[in-house]
N, C-alpha and C positions, 0 to 999 in steps of 0.2 A: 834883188830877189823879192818876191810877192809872197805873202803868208795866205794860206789858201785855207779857211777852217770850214770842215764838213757841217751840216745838221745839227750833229751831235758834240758837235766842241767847237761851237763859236764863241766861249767865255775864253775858253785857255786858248783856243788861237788867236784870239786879241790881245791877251796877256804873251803869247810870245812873241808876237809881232813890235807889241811896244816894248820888251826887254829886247831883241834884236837891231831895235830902231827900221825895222823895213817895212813897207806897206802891204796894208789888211786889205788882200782884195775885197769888192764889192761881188757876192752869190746871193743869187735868188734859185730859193727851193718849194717846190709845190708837188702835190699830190693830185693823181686827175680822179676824175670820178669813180673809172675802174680800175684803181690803185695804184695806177703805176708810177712811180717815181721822175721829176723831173730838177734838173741841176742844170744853173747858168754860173757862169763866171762875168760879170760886166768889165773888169777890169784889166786891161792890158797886160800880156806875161812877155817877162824876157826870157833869155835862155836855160832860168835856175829858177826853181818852185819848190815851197814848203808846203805840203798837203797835211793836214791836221783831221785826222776823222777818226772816232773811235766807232763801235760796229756791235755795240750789242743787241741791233735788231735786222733783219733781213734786210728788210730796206735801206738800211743805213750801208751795207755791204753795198745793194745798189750802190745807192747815190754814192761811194768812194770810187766804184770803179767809172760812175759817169766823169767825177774829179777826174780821174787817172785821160779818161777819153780824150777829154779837154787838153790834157796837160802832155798830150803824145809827143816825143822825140826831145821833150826839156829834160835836165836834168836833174832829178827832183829825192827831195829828200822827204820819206813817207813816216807820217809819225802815226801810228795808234797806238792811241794809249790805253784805250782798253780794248783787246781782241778778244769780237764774241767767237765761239766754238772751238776756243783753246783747249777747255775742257775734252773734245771729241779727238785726240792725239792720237788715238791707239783702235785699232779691232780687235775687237772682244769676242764677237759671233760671226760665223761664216756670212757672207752678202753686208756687213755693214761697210760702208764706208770709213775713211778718216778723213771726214769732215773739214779739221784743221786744216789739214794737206792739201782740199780741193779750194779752200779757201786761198791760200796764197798759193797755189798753180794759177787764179783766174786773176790774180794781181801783178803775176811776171810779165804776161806779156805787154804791159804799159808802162816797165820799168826799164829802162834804157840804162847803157855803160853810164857809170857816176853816178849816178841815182843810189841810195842809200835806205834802210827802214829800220824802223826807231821803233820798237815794243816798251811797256811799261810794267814790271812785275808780270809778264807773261804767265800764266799757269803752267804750262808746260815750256820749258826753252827749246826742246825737241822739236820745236813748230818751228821756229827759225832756218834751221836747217833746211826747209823744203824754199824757202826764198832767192833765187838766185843770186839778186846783188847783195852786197855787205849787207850783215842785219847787226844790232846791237839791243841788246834788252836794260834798261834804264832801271835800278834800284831807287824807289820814293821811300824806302825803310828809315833815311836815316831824317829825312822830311818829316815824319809821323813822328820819329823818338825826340826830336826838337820842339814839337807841338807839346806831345806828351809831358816833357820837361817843365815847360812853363806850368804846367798843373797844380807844382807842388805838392807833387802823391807823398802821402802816409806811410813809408818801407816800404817800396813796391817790388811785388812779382811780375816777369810779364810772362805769358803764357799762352802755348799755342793750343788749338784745338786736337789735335794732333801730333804725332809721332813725325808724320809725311814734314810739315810743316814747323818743324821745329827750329831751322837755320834761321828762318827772320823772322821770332821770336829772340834767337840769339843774338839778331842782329839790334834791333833795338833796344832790350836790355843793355846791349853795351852803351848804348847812346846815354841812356839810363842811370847807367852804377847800377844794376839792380839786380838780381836774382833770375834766376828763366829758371821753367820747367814745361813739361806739356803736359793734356787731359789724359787722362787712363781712362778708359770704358770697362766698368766690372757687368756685366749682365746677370741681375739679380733672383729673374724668371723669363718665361717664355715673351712676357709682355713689358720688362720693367728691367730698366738700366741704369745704374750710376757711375759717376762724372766727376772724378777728381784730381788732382794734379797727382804724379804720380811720387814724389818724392818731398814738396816742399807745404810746409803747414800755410795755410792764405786768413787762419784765423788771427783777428786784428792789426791787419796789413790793408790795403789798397791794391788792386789786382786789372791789368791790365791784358787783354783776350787780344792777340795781333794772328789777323790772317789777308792772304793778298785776295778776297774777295769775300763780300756778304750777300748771298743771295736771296734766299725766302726766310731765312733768319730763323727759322727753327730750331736744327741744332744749339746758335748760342744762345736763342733765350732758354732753353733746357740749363745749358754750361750755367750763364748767369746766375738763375735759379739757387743750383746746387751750391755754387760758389756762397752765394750770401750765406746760403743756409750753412754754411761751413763755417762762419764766422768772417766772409769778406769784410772792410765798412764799405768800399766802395768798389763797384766795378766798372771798368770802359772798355769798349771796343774801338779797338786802331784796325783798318781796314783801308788799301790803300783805292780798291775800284769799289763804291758804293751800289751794287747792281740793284738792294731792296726791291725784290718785285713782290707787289700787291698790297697785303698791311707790314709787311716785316718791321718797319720801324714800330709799329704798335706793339707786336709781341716783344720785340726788345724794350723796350720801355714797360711794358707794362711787369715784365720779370722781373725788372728791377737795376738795368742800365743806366749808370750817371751820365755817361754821353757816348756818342760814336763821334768819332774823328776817322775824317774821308777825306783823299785829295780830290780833285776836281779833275780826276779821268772821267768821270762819270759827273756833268751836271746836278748835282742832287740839295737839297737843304743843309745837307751836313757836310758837305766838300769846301769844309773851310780849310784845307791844305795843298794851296798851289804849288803843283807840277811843271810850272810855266818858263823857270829858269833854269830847273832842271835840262829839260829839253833844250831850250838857246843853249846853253852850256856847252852838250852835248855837237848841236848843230856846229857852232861854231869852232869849234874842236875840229869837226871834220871839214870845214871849209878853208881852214889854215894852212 
């Protein structure tokens, strides 16, 4: 088997190429003048391929289905680990699309009998459903409360931002020993909101914020904020896809974040938490 990593995840598909012991093919990726996307594979495929590409940009959607082109009639086990437009799962207004769904419709037809797809804290698991071959969604929770553990928190909480979100909060707490609760939103005025857990006191505790993605980081620098001013000493963010677009690490930081802890779906500064064995794990489970 050949380990094939897209654009966007040549670290973790090296890391799971050498935890599987199989070869990292050679891809050359480039961009032409008028934007369009170009993907080579130099290296020799047999009958079975591990495609590794997460997809939080258009192009990177390209460039997996050029993967997928290359990789036509093998039997291929498809890993993203982070899928962008998971978020877009549902129609809200008459004429929108569901996004998700057109996404992995334009992914079946390069997927052949055997072939498998591996999501990673998926946002919605409802998105699986539209994949024809086997899918499986991959939990990195108990990854993050193992990281978290080495920290040696102060009587920690860990807490989700959310109601929706509350299960992996649950889940890493238990990793934990620790306490869980979620945010309550009280709406103070037309213009002004507060933020506090809804049952458990976080003053002179250590407080851990876990959600399965971080986007423009508003929201938890507000949380953050509030939390200190509650009497947190510390607070972290566990986040398993670090999407951070624009300054988000700034505002987190500058409200008063001790660290973000991220796995490495998402290439980023702070994806000190590999996903790498997970997935071999995983792979190899199903090649048994």
């Amino acid at each position: 088997m050949v380990v094939i990593g897209g654009p966007s995840s040549q670290l973790l598909a090296g890391r799971v190429a050498a935890i599987l012991g199989e070869e990292l093919a050679m891809a050359d990726y480039k961009v032409f003048p008028d934007g369009e996307a170009y993907s080579q594979v130099a290296t020799a495929l047999g009958d079975e391929v591990t495609v590794i590409q997460s997809t939080p940009t258009d192009r990177d959607i390209i460039c997996l289905m050029q993967l997928l082109d290359i990789c036509q009639g093998k039997k291929i086990s498809l890993v993203i680990p982070y899928f962008g437009y998971a978020r877009q799962d549902k129609i809200f207004k008459p004429g929108e699309p569901m996004t998700a769904r057109a996404v992995a419709h334009a992914l079946n037809p390069f997927l052949c009998e055997g072939s498998r797809v591996y999501t990673i804290n998926i946002h919605a698991r409802s998105v699986l459903d539209h994949f024809k071959p086997l899918s499986q969604n991959l939990d990195a929770t108990p990854l993050l409360s193992q990281a978290l553990a080495r920290m040696n928190l102060m009587k920690p909480v860990v807490i989700s931002p959310d109601k929706g979100a509350v299960h992996m909060a649950q889940e890493a707490a238990k990793g934990l020993g620790a306490e869980c609760d979620y945010l309550q939103k009280t709406r103070l005025s037309g213009t002004e909101v507060s933020m506090a857990p809804k049952e458990i006191d976080v003053s002179g505790r250590d407080v851990v914020i876990v959600d399965d993605m971080i986007a423009t980081g508003g929201t938890m620098a507000t949380a953050i904020s509030m939390l200190k001013a509650q009497g947190a000493v510390m607070v972290f963010l566990a986040t398993v896809h670090p999407v951070l677009t624009g300054n988000a690490l700034l505002k987190l930081y500058r409200s008063g974040v001790e660290a973000v802890v991220a796995t490495d779906t998402l290439d980023k500064g702070v994806s000190t938490v590999s996903v790498a064995s997970m997935i071999a794990q995983a792979i190899r489970a199903n090649r048994a």
